[in-house]
N, C-alpha and C positions, 0 to 999 in steps of 0.2 A: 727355333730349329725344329726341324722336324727326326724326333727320336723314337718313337715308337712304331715299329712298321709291323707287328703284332698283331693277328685278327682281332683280339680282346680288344684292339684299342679304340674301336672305335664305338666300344660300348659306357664310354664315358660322359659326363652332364652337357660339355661344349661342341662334343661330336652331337648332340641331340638338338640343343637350343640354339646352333649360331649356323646350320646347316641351310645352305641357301634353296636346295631342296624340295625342302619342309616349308616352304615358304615365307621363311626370314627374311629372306629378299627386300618383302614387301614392306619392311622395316626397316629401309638403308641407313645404312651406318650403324645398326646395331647385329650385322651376322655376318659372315665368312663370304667373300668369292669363291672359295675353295669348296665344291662338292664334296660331302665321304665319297659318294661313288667313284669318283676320282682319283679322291687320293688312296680305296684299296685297290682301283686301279692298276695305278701306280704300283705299290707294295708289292703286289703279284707278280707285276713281270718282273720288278728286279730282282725278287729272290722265293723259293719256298716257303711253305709255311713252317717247315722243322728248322730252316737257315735261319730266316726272320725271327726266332724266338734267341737268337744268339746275343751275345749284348754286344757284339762289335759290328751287328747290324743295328742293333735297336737299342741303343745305351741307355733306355730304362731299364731295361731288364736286366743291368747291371747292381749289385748289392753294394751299400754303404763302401764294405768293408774292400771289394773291389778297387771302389774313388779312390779311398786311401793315400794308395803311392802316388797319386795325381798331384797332393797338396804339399808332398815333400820338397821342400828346400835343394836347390840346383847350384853349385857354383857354377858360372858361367868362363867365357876364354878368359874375361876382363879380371878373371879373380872374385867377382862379387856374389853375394848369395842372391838367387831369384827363388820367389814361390810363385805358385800361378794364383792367378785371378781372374777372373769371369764376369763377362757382364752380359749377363742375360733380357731379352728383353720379349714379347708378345703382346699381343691384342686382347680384348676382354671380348670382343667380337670373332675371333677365331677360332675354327674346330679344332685347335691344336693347342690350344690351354691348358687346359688340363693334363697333359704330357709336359707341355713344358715347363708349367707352375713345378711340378712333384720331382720333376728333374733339377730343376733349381734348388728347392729344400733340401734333396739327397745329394748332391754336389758343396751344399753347405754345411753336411752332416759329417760329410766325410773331409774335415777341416780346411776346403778351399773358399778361401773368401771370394764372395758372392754377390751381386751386387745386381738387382732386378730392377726391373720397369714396368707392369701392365699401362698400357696404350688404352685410356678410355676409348670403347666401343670402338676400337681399328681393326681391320682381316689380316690375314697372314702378310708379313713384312709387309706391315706398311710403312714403314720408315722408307724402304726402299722403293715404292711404289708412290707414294708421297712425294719424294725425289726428285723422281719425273714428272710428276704432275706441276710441280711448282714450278721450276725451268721450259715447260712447255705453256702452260697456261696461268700458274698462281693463282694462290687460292683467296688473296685480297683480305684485307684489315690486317689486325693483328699475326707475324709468323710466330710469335712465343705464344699462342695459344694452341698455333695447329698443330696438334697432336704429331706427326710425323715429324715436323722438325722439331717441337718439342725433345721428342727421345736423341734425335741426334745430337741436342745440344747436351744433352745428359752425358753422353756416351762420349762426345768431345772433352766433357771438365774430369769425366772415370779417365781419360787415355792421357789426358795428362800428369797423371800419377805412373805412368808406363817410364820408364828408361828411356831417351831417345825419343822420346812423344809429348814433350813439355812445352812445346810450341804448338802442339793441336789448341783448335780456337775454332769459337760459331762463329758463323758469318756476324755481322755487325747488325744487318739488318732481322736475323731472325732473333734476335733479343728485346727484353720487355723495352719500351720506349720510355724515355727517361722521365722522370714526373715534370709536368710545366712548372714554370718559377709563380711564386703566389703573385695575384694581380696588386697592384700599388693600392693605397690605401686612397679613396674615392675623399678629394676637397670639402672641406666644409662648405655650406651656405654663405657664410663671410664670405669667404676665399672665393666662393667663384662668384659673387656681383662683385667683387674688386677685380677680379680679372677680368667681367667683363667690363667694367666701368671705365677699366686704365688699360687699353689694348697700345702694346708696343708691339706698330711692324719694324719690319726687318728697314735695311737704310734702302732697300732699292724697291721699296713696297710702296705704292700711297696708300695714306689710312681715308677709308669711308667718311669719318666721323668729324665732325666739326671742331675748326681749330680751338683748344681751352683759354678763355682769355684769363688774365691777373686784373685786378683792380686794376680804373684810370685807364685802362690798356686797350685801343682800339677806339675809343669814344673823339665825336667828330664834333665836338662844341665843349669848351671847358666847363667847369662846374662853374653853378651859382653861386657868388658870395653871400654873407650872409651877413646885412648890415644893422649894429646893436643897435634897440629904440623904432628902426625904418622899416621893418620886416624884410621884405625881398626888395632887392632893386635888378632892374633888368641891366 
């Protein structure tokens, strides 16, 4: 999210090093789409600078002690108690890091449970930008490694901990793929000159291999006797 619309803010370490600007760029996938110039751009026309220092424009600039009533306990129509919960998420590549990391701490300070993500080296929503990119073109190999659906599937297993959201679910395909089954264990040297030695085809196969005879079996003159005293007689 973007919370601070603050002139200060863009005096920050992520405003400085992920500014596409500055020539980050030339390093893609490690800096922001998002200009500062831009986004004080932005900031200016929607509001003042005395307005913009307000925390209900710029909810950093809100104090711990503000959150507070944020994190209290609601019975709902159902009867039930709700608190709130938050799932925060950003790029380690975005000029809006650093706003939104210290915004997540102070939303955790002030007893709402919290629940973050940094996006290795992603720009501003990139989950949402990811999104699109994958239904338009996909980004091929592994979807649990790519970063964008990565966080969605985080934010799918948080929301089923919601009320009414227990059926949220990643897609099937952007999940890690399931480990292969281990290979069979490779025949001994015995085993395979017996397998090839004793080849059984199937009953509608002819086998290559020369019929095996049995003793006596096949032979086209009977044996010679063997007459005691006379040696051989024909």
């Amino acid at each position: 999210p973007w919370v601070d619309l603050r002139n200060s803010a863009v005096d920050t370490l992520s405003m400085k090093h992920c500014n596409p600007e500055d020539g980050a760029l030339a390093n893609y996938g490690t800096c922001d789409y998002l200009p500062v110039d831009g986004v004080t751009a932005v900031s200016y026309a929607y509001a003042n600078s005395a307005d913009r220092e307000d925390k209900l424009i710029s909810p950093s600039a809100a104090t711990v002690e503000d959150l507070v009533p944020l994190g209290a306990s609601t019975v709902g129509t159902d009867g039930e108690a709700y608190t709130m919960k938050c799932f925060l998420t950003w790029g380690t590549g975005e000029i809006l890091q650093d706003q939104q990391e210290a915004m997540g701490a102070k939303l955790a300070d002030a007893g709402i449970k919290v629940t973050t993500y940094a996006a290795t080296d992603m720009p501003h929503d990139s989950a949402v930008v990811g999104a699109c990119m994958i239904y338009n073109t996909g980004p091929g190999g592994d979807y649990s490694k790519f970063e964008p659906t990565k966080t969605w599937s985080l934010f799918f297993d948080w929301l089923q901990g919601i009320k009414g959201w227990e059926g949220a679910a990643t897609p099937p395909n952007w999940l890690p793929a399931a480990p292969k089954p281990p290979a069979p264990p490779a025949p001994s040297k015995k085993g395979a000159r017996r397998a090839l030695s004793s080849p059984r085809p199937a009953a509608n196969q002819r086998s290559l291999l020369p019929p095996k005879l049995r003793p006596n079996e096949g032979l086209s003159a009977p044996l010679i006797p063997v007459v005691p005293g006379t040696g051989y007689e024909l």
